[in-house]
N, C-alpha and C positions, 0 to 999 in steps of 0.2 A: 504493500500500500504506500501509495508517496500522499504527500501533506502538502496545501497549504499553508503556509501559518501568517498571522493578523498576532501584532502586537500596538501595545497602545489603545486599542479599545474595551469595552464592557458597557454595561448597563447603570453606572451610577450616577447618570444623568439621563435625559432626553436626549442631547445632544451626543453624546457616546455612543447611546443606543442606536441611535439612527445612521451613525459612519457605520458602524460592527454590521448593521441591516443591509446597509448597503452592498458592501464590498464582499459581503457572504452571497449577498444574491448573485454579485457580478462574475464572483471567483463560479460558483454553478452553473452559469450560463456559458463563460468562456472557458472552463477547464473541467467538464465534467467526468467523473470517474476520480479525481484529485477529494481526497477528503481534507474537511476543509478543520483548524486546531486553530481555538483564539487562545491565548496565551492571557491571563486577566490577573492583576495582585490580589491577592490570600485576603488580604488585610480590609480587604472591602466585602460586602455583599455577596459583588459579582455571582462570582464564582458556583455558591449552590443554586444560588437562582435561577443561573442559563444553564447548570447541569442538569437541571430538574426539569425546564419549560422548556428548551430548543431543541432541535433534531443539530446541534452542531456538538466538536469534540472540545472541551472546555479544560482548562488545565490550571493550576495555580501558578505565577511563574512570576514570584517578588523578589525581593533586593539581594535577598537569599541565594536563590536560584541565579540569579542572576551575575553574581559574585563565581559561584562554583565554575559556571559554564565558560565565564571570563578567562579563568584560569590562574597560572603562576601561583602567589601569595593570596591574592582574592580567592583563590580555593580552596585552601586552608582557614582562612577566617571563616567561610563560610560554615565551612563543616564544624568549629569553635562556637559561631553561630546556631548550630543544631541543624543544618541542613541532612535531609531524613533519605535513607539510602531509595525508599521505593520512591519519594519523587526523582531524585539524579536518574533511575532507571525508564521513568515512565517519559521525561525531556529527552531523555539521551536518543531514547529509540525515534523520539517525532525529530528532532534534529539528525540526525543520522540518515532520514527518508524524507527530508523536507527538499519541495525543489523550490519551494517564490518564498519570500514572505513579503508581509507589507503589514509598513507602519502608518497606521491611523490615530495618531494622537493629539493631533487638532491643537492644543498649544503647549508645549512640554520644553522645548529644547530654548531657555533664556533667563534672565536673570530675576526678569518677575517672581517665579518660584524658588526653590532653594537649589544651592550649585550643585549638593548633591543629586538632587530631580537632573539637570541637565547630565552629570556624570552618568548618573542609571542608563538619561535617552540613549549618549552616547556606547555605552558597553554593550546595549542589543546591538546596536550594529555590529562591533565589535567581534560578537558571538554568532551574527552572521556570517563574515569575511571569515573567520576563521573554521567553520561552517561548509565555507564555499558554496552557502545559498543564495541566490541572489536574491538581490531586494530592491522595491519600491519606498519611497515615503510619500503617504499619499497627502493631498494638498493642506496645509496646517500652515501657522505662523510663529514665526521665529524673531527673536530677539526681545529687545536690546539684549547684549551683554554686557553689563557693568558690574560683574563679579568682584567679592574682594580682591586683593593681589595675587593669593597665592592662587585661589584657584582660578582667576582669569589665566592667568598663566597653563597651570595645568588641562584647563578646559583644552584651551586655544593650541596647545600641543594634539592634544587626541583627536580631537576636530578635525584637524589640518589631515591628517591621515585619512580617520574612518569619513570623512563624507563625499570623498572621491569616491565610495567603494560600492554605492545606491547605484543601478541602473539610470535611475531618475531620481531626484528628488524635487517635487511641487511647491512653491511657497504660495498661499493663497493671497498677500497682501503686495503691491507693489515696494510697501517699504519693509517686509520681511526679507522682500528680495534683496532688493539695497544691506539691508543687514547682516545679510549672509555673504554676499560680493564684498563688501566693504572688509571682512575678515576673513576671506575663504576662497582662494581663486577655481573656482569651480566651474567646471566644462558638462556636468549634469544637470544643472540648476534651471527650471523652469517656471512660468507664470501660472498661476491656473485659479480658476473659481473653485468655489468649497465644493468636494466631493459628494456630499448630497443633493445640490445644484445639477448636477450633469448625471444623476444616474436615475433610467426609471423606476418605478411604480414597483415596492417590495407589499408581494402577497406572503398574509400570515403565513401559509401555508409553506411557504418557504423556506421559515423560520421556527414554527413551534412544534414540537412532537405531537400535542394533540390540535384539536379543532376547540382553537380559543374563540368564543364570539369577541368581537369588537364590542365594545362600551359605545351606548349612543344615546345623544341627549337630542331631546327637543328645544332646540335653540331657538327665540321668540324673532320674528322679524325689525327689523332696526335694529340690530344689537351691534354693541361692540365690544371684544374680547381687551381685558386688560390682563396681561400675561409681564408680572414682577419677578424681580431677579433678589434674591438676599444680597449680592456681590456690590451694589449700589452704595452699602452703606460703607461698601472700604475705601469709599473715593466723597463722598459727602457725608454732611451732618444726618442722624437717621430722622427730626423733626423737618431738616429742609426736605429731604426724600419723601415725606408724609406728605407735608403740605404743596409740592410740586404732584405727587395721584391726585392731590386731596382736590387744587385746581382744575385739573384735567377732567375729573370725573363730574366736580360741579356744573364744567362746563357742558359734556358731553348729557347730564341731565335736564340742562337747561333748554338744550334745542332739542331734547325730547327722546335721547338713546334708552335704551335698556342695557345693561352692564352687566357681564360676567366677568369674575375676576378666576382667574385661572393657575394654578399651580403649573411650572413646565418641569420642575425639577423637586427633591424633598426636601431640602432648604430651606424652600422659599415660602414652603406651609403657614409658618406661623406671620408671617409677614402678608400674605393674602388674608390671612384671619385676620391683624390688625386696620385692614385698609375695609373687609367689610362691617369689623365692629363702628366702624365711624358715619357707616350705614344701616348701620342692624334694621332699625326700622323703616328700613328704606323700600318701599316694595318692587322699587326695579333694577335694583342691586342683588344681583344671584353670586354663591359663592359653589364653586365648583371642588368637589373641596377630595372627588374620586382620584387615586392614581392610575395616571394613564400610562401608558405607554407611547411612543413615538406615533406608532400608526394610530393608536386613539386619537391621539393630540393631530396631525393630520386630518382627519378628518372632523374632528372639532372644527380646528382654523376656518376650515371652507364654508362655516354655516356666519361666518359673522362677516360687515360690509367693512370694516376694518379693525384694526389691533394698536391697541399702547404696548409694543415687547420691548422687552428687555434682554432676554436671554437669546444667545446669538443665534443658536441654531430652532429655537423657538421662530426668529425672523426667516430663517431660512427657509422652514417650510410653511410660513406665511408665502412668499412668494411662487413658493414651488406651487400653491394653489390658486395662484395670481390675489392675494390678498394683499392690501397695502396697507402700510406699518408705519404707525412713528414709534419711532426706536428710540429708547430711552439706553444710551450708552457712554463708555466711558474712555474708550481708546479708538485709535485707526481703523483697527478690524471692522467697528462699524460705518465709518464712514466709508471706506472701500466696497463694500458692501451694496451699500445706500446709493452710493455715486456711479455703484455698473449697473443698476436701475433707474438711474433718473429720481432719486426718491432723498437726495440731500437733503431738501427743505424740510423732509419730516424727522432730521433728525435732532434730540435733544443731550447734549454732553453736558452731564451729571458735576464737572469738576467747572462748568462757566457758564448754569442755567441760572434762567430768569422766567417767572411762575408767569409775567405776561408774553414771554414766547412761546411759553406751553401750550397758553391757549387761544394763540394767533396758529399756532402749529394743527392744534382743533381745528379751527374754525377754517383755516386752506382745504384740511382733508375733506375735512365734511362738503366741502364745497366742490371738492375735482377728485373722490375718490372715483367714481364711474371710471374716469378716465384716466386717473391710475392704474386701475386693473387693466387697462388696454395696454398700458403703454410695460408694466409688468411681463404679460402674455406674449407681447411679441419679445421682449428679452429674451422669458424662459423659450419658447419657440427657436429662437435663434439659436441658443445655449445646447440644445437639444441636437437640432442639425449637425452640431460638431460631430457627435457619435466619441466623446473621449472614451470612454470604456473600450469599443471596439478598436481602436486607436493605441491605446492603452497596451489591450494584450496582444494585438499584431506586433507590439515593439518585444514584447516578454519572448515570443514567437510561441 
């Protein structure tokens, strides 16, 4: 049996979910008879959830594992570490028969997280080259790196090696790419929209060992989804963050919406709660309060005329269903985003908002969403046309 293997993704967001959805459906369409191995960390969820519900091969594969597989002295801590003889046996054997892998992990490799996180990113590779798998990184965003001294340095050494060694690697942002050029002379490095953007329509059945129903709500007509990020409060005040929903939504009641506020993630639970207790008795304020999953949340999106998201890949398949969004964000990623739809002006940046742009940001959508979703549709249309996937694996061959 040869493998695929997918590292970098799992289920402990929306947005994880739906890359792992994807690239399992795509690797099945273009390499059938390849069984497909996501590689997910111990230390989360993950792991029994998708061993339990999915028809894919799931494996624990953390700092541990990853250390061992690395080699030299990292092998030895690992096993100091506790690393447990039947996992080394159960990796050994899918790496030993793996022919692609591919890294889906959406934002890992930069200094926002800790230099460790980016060491980790960099040693799957690592563990590929020496492997002699080849690999993809599929489209994700990179940088800054402004690591302390010693491990800019050390990063920047390991770097410099393993990321020649990807067939391809996709930066999704144009200033990801900038950031990687700027410290990396790379002859693989490509442009590319978010991996979810460019690949079709994942049936459950693709996906779950049994026959899960979809979750489905009677969504009232007018409405509009307010889909909150907990992430918001790392970058403002959490009473400015209140009262910036708290505008939006007064606005959106006043010219007559109905409101769903929506979890995309399990974070962001108690922060949906606090924005409908300031409505409790509000009778057109619904609190959505089910977890969904990716394809739920899919086809939620499509029942409302527009979205306040926050969460980026929450945007993503807003659009993916030509829905148009004011984005409530905090870095580039969303503005690049925004700006390959035409959809700038609905964006609001959390670190230089002002509660009367909020709801001048209202009152344009309300006014030209019709023809946002046009101008949406023919993007994703165009986006479509490319055929990246088939593209993709002709290059894997």
């Amino acid at each position: 049996m040869e493998y695929v293997v997918i590292v970098g993704g799992g289920v402990a967001n929306k947005g994880a979910q739906s890359m792992t959805f994807q690239i399992i459906k795509e690797i099945r369409k273009h390499m059938p008879g390849k069984e497909v191995v996501v590689f997910c960390n111990s230390k989360t969820n993950d792991v029994p959830k998708m061993d339990l519900e999915y028809n894919v091969k799931v494996v624990p594969f953390d700092a541990k594992d990853i250390l061992y597989f690395t080699g030299g002295i990292k092998k030895v801590a690992s096993v100091l570490l506790g690393e447990k003889k039947e996992r080394i046996k159960e990796i050994q054997e899918i790496l030993d028969n793996a022919c692609l892998a591919f890294d889906i992990s959406g934002y890992s490799f930069s200094s926002e997280w800790s230099a460790l996180n980016s060491v980790k990113y960099l040693y799957r590779i690592q563990i590929m080259k020496k492997k002699k798998i080849p690999m993809i990184i599929m489209p994700q965003s990179f940088g800054p790196f402004h690591y302390a001294k010693f491990w800019k340095i050390y990063i920047k050494r390991l770097a410099s090696g393993l990321l020649k060694y990807p067939m391809a690697i996709y930066a999704r942002e144009e200033e990801s790419y900038k950031e990687l050029t700027s410290q990396y002379k790379l002859d693989n490095l490509y442009l590319s929209v978010d991996m979810v953007l460019l690949g079709g329509e994942v049936n459950r059945d693709e996906i779950y060992k049994e026959k899960i129903q979809p979750k489905h709500f009677e969504i009232l007509e007018n409405s509009v989804g307010i889909i909150p990020n907990k992430k918001v409060l790392e970058h403002s005040k959490e009473e400015e963050i209140i009262n910036l929903y708290k505008g939006i939504i007064d606005r959106l009641l006043q010219i007559g919406r109905n409101i769903y506020i929506v979890q995309h993630s399990t974070p962001d639970q108690e922060f949906c709660k606090k924005l409908k207790e300031i409505y409790k008795n509000h009778k057109k304020v619904y609190l959505i309060e089910d977890e969904l999953d990716c394809l739920d949340y899919d086809e939620l999106v499509a029942q409302f005329d527009y979205v306040v998201a926050s969460r980026y890949h929450s945007i993503v398949h807003a659009y993916k269903r030509h829905i148009p969004c004011i984005a409530v964000g905090w870095s580039y990623k969303y503005q690049v985003l925004l700006k390959h739809f035409s959809q700038l002006d609905y964006l609001i940046d959390v670190k230089n908002m002002q509660e009367e742009c909020a709801v001048k940001c209202v009152d344009e959508m309300q006014e030209k969403y019709k023809q946002e979703k046009e101008v949406i549709q023919s993007e994703m249309d165009t986006l479509r046309k490319e055929k990246f996937y088939d593209e993709l694996f002709k290059l894997i061959g």
